[in-house]
C-alpha positions, 0 to 999 in steps of 0.5 A: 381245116386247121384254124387261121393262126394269129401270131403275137409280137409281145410288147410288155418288156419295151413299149408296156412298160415305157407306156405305163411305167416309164421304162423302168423295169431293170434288167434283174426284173428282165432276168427273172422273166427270160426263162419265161418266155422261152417256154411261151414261144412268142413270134417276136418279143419287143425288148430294145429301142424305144426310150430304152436305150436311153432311160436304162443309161439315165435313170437305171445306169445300166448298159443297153447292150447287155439287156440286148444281149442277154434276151438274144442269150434266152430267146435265141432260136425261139422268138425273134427280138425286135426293136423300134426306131426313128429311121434316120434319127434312129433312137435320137432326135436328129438326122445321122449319116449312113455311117451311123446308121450302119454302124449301130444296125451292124453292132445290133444285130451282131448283139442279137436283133433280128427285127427292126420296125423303122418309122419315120415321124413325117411318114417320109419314106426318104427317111426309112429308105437306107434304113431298111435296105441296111436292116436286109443286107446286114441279115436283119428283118426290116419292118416298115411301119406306117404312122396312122393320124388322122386329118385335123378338126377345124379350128373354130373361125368367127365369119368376117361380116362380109363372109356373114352376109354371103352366108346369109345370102347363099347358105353356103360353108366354106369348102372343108379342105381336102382330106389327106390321110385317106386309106389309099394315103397309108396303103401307098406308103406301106407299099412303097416300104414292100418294094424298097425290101420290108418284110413286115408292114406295121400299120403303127397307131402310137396314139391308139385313134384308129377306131374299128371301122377305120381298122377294119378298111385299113387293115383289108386294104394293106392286106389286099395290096401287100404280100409280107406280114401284117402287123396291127400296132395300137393303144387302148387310151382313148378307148378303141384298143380293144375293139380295133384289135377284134376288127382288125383279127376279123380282118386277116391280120398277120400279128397283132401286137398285145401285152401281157395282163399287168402290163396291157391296157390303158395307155399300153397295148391291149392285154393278150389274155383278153385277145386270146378269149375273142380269138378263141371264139373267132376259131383262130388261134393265137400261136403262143403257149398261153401256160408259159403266158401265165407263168410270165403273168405270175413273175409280171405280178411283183414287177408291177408292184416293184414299180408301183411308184411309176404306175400311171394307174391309180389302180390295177385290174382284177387278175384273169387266167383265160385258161382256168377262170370262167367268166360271169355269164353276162361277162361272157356274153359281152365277148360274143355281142362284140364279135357280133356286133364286130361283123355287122360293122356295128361299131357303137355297139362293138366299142360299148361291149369292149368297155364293159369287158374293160370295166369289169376287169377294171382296166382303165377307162378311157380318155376322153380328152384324148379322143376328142382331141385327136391327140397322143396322151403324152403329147397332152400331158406335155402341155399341161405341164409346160403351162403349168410351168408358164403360170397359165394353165387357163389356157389349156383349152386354147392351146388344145383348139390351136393344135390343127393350126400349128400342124396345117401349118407346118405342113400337116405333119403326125403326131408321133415322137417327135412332132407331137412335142413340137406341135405341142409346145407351138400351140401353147406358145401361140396361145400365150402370144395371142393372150399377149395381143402379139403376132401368131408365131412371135416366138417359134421354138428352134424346133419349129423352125426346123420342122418348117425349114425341112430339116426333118424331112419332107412333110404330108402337104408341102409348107407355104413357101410365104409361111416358110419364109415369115418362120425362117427367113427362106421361103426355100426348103432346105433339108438337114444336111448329113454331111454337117454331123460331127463325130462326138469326141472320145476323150482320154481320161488323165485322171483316170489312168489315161483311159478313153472314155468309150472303150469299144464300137458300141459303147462310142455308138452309145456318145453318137446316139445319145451323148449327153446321158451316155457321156454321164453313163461311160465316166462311171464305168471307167471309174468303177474300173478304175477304182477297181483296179486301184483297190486290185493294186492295193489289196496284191500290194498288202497280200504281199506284204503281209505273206512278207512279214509272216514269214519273216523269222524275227531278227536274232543279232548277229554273232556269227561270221557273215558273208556278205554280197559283193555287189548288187543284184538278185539272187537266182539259186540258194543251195544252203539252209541253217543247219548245213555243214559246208567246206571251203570253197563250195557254192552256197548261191548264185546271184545275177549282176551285171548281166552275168551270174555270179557263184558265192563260195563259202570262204571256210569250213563251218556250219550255216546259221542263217540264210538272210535271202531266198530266190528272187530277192535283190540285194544291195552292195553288202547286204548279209547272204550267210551267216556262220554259226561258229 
């Protein structure tokens, strides 16, 4: 019996290096890697969406269609390239109509995309539902994924003496509120996508807080429910990355997603390396040519060093080839006490094994502000930095304890791009108004306001309608409505010969997507352009010039009879040089004026001197043509 294949969709050129290095790697560095990865034969390789799109234009001014273009150029016909994003906002933070929508998936796949993993924030299926009938028509694979999160702690509430004395009297805790993010929650969700056409079905974990138990049930549960693919997407940041990869291999996932060695663990994906050493023991077998892996690891080796002034780490790991290194016996021990521990759903024990494993390789450790908190690592460091900003970094604590309010409130929304920023800044606004002794909710940002409104899309548990009101006046939900999108202009450049500032479909969808960067982004181009074709112009201009003034014979005076042009024009035939002896009557040239061509005769017997003019040249009214020797 053939083993059980596990296929990998490698993340290190999109989301492990947005992860750990701000989406910095440039496309000399991707160049260098492609021919690599046309040997490794992934099943898909994540290059595209994400912050790329943007962060290429803004901080590396290069084009986000080229970098598609030039992975589709390597990897064509071998790995499938897939790309991440919002549903309806796509790679932005507002709603497009379905002309945008079609426009950028068309111009994308037609550049080489082949799959599309479309979430929404929300988990709204409303807001991926045109998305991935698009994605199937236009002859791409949609792959619907299901943002994970997990229901709110409690926030701590002092008892009023009234409900002290109940409790006193009876015992008794309030009821906990009713649980919402359940298994069947994200089944019912991934099963919706299959039905409206996803041919993958991403169990998407962007803060990496499902724990192994939680992967082992979900991961069982999607299987079970849903025909297509499976996918498993987390982050090793609060610690479960590793374990909650082994549980859900043991499990029956389709596709695992993992970075290669120096771009895996800590706030990325789990390293592959290390899931080929449990996978191997599991007796599955990763379908990815591990000897091109470690080429790529080699060449991944200066990219990180190339970056090392963007690296979150403040250090790397100990290098690991899976397929030449052995590893320390009770290194290796560590591998099969977290399988073990893996199928007696030990999980303690499966996370203890997985960390060690970790910290030997010096992998980061984990974050435990994160995991206690619930919280994506990004959205944390967001409100470090927006308090800081504020001179009151003091009450971290507070705006952290604050979080489960802001989300109830608005409707018990995940915490994923962009609702983990707005959550984030609302909890620290509300920990400054009750440090200020006002109202909760004196000030909400524009992006709350629209969050509650329900300009996002509808959300987990339906907004208090009083809530509503009190944050935006209207106690009615009102969606964002698509037909208020304007077109972004396409402006002509006078200053720049009158040129329009996106030249073509993908570069206008760049204004619509992100027009602020790519506004920026498009008037180099077409200053570079410009300029080049001034400097073009220039330098033809003094070629010419020069070729003129070289074969210019330097003037002797005039001494001879001349015969000079009769009228203006240009000359078309010279049937003459110096040296010639010519009779009377013959023709020396042939100019054109007056739209009629015109023969020049020699009026004499005698010997040519000079020829003043050669074909092509235009000559004035009495220009000299010939000048005779004697």
């Amino acid at each position: 019996m053939e083993p059980r294949k596990l296929k990998i969709r490698d993340l290190t050129m999109r989301d492990g290096q947005q992860s750990l290095f701000a989406t910095r790697m440039s496309q000399s560095t991707i160049d260098r890697l492609l021919p690599l990865y046309g040997d490794a034969k992934f099943y898909i390789v994540e290059v595209w969406g994400g912050a790329v799109p943007d962060s290429v234009m803004r901080y590396l001014d290069e084009s986000p269609w080229n970098r598609l273009r030039k992975a589709s150029e390597a990897l064509k016909g071998i790995s499938y390239l897939s790309a991440l994003s919002r549903g309806r906002n796509l790679f932005g933070y507002v709603p497009y109509p379905n002309s945008v929508l079609e426009g950028f998936y068309k111009e994308a796949i037609k550049n080489g995309l082949n799959v599309m993993r479309i979430f929404d924030a929300l988990n709204d299926i409303d807001n991926v539902r045109d998305s991935i009938k698009m994605i199937n028509e236009i002859g791409g694979i949609a792959d619907g994924a299901v943002c994970y999160t997990v229901d709110p702690k409690e926030e701590p509430v002092q008892p009023s003496g009234f409900a002290s004395r109940l409790k006193s009297i009876f015992g008794s805790k309030p009821a906990a509120p009713e649980k919402i993010f359940t298994d069947e929650y994200f089944v019912e969700k991934a099963k919706e996508m299959e039905r409206l056409g996803a041919k993958i079905i991403t169990l998407k974990d962007m803060a990496g807080l499902v724990n192994p138990l939680r992967a082992a049930s979900i991961i069982s549960k999607l299987k079970a429910n849903v025909s297509v693919p499976v996918d498993f997407h987390t982050h090793c940041t609060p610690g479960y990355g590793l374990a909650s990869s082994v549980m859900a291999m043991i499990h029956g996932v389709d596709i695992l997603d993992t970075n290669i060695w120096w771009f895996g663990g800590g706030s990325a994906a789990p390293a592959i390396e290390l899931i080929y050493v449990f996978a191997d023991r599991l007796g599955i077998e990763v379908d990815v040519n591990m000897e091109a892996v470690g080429a790529i690891r080699n060449e991944l080796l200066n990219a990180r060093k190339e970056l090392k002034q963007f690296d979150l780490a403040d250090h790397m790991p100990n290098a690991f080839d899976p397929l030449n290194d052995t590893l320390p016996a009770e290194i290796s021990a560590e591998f099969d006490k977290a399988i073990e521990c893996a199928k007696a759903n030990d999980e303690e024990g499966l996370l203890a094994a997985c960390h060690a494993i970790e910290a030997y390789f010096r992998f980061p450790k984990p974050n435990e502000l994160v995991k206690n908190a619930e919280v994506p690592g990004g959205m944390y460091s967001n409100m470090v930095a927006q308090l800081k900003t504020l001179g009151a970094s003091d009450l971290l604590d507070d705006a952290m304890r604050l979080i489960p309010k802001v989300r109830r409130d608005a409707g018990l929304v995940p915490l994923v791009t962009p609702t983990s920023q707005i959550v984030g800044s609302q909890a620290v606004s509300l920990a400054m108004d009750r440090k200020k002794g006002n109202p909760d909710y004196s000030n909400a940002s524009n992006q709350f306001i629209s969050l509650v409104k329900g300009e996002y899309g509808h959300t987990p548990v339906p907004v208090d309608p009083a809530f509503r009101e009190k944050i935006t006046g209207d106690a009615t939900e009102h969606p964002y409505d698509v037909n208020s999108y304007r077109q972004p202009e396409n402006p002509v450049l006078e200053e720049l010969g009158g040129v329009k500032l996106a030249s073509n479909d993908e570069e206008y969808l760049l204004l619509q997507l992100l027009p602020s960067v790519a506004n920026g982004f498009l008037r180099r181009r077409r200053t570079e352009e410009f300029n080049a074709k001034q400097s073009a112009a220039e330098k033809a201009a003094a070629e010419k010039a020069a070729k003129e003034e070289a074969s210019r014979v330097p003037q002797e005076p005039i001494t001879g009879e001349v015969l000079s042009a009769p009228m203006g024009g240009r000359v078309i035939e010279v049937n003459v040089k110096a040296g010639d002896e010519v009779k009377a009557g013959q023709i020396l040239l042939v100019y054109e004026a007056m739209k009629m061509e015109n023969d020049v005769e020699s009026p004499r017997a005698g010997k040519i001197k000079r020829v003043f003019v050669k074909t092509d040249d235009v000559v004035g009214t009495d220009a000299p043509l010939i000048e005779f020797a004697d």
